[in-house]
C-alpha positions in Angstrom: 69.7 135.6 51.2 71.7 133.5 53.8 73.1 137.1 55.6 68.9 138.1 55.8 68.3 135.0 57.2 70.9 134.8 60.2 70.2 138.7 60.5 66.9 137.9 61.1 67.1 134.7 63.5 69.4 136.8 65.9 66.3 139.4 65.9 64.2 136.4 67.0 66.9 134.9 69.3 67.3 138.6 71.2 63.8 139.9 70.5 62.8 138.5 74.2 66.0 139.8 75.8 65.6 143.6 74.2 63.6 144.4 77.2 65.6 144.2 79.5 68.5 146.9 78.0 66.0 149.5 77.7 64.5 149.6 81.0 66.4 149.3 84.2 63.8 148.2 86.5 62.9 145.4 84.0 66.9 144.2 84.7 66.5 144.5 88.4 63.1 142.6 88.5 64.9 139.7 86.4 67.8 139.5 88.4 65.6 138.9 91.6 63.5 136.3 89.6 67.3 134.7 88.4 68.3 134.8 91.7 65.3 133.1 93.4 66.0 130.4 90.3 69.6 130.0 91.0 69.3 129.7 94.9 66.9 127.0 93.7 69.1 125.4 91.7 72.8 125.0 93.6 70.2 124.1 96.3 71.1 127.1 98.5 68.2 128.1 100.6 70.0 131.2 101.5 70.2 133.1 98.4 66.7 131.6 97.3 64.7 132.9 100.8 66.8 136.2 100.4 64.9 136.7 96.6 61.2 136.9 98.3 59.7 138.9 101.0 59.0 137.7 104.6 55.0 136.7 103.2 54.6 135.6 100.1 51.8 133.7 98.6 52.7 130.4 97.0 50.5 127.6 94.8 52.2 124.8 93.3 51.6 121.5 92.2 52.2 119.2 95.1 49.8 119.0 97.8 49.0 121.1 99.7 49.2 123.5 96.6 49.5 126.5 98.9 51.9 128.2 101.5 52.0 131.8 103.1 56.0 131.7 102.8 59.0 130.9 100.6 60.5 129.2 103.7 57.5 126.8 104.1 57.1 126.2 100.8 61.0 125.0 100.5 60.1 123.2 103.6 57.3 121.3 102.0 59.4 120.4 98.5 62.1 119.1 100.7 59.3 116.6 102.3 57.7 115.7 99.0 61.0 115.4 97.4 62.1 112.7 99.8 59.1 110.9 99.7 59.0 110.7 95.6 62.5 110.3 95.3 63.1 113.4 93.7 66.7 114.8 93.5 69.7 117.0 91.4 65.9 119.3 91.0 67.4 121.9 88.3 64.8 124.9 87.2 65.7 126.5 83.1 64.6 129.7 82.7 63.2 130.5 79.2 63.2 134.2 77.6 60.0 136.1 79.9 56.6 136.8 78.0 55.8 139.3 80.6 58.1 141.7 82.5 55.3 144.8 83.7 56.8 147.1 85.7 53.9 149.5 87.4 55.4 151.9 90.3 56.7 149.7 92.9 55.0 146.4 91.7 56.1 143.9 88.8 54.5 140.9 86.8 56.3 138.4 85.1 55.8 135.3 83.4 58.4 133.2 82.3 58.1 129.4 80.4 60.4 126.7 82.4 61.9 123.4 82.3 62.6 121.8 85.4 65.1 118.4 85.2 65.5 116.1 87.4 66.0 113.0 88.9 62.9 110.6 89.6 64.2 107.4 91.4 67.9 107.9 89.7 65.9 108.5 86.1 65.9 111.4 84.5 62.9 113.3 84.1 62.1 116.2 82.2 59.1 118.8 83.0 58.9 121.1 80.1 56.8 124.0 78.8 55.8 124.8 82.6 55.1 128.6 83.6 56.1 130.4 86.1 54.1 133.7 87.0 56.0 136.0 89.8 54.7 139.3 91.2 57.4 141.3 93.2 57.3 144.2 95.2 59.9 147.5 95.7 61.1 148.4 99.1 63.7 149.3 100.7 65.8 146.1 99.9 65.0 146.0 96.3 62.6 143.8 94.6 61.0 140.8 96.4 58.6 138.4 94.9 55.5 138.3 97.2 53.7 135.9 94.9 54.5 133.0 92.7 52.5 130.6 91.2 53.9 127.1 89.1 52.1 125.9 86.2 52.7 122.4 84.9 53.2 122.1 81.3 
């Protein structure tokens, strides 16, 4: 009895991650989506600008809720950051509900947690969603739209 339940909790634990080793596009979609995450993360504009195409629509959930570019966006969060005392900003990635692949564009939607620091307290945001569509070229998958949805 104990073996059938651990077998069947690791089917649970990986059942989210089995998409991505039977489809390769899937794996290059999530790595863009990781990336954009982790430039986010280590705070490295850089490697987060590089994850999304030149245009890219944008709504979040500080004002003004909209932006045409990744770069403005960033540009905005670093304002309203400073202004609510918001630092060490950290984005968790859960297991994606959604990775559609369709020719050269992908949906995904993936639950979050984002941690941080609120006035030197920490503050947790969980069961937040972010939906990403990306688009194929040339350079590989870009997101061209993202949208952040508060828990």
């Amino acid at each position: 009895m104990q073996k059938m339940t651990i077998a069947f909790m690791l089917v649970v634990v990986t059942a989210g991650l089995t998409f991505a080793a039977d489809n390769p596009e899937q794996v290059a979609v999530m790595k863009t989506v990781n990336q954009f995450a982790d430039g986010f993360n280590k705070d490295d504009s850089k490697v987060m600008l590089a994850a999304c195409a030149h245009q890219t629509s944008i709504i979040d959930d500080f004002a003004p809720h909209t932006w045409q570019s990744c770069s403005a966006w960033l540009e905005a969060f670093h304002a309203f950051a400073k202004k609510e005392k918001v630092t060490e900003g950290m984005v968790t990635l859960g297991d994606p509900k959604h990775v559609d692949v369709t020719g050269d564009r992908a949906y995904v939607v993936v639950p979050t947690t984002f941690t941080y620091k609120h006035d030197g307290e920490p503050t947790k945001e969980a069961g937040s969603t972010l939906t990403v569509v990306l688009q194929k070229g040339a350079a590989g998958w870009r997101i061209i739209s993202w949208t952040w949805t508060m828990g």
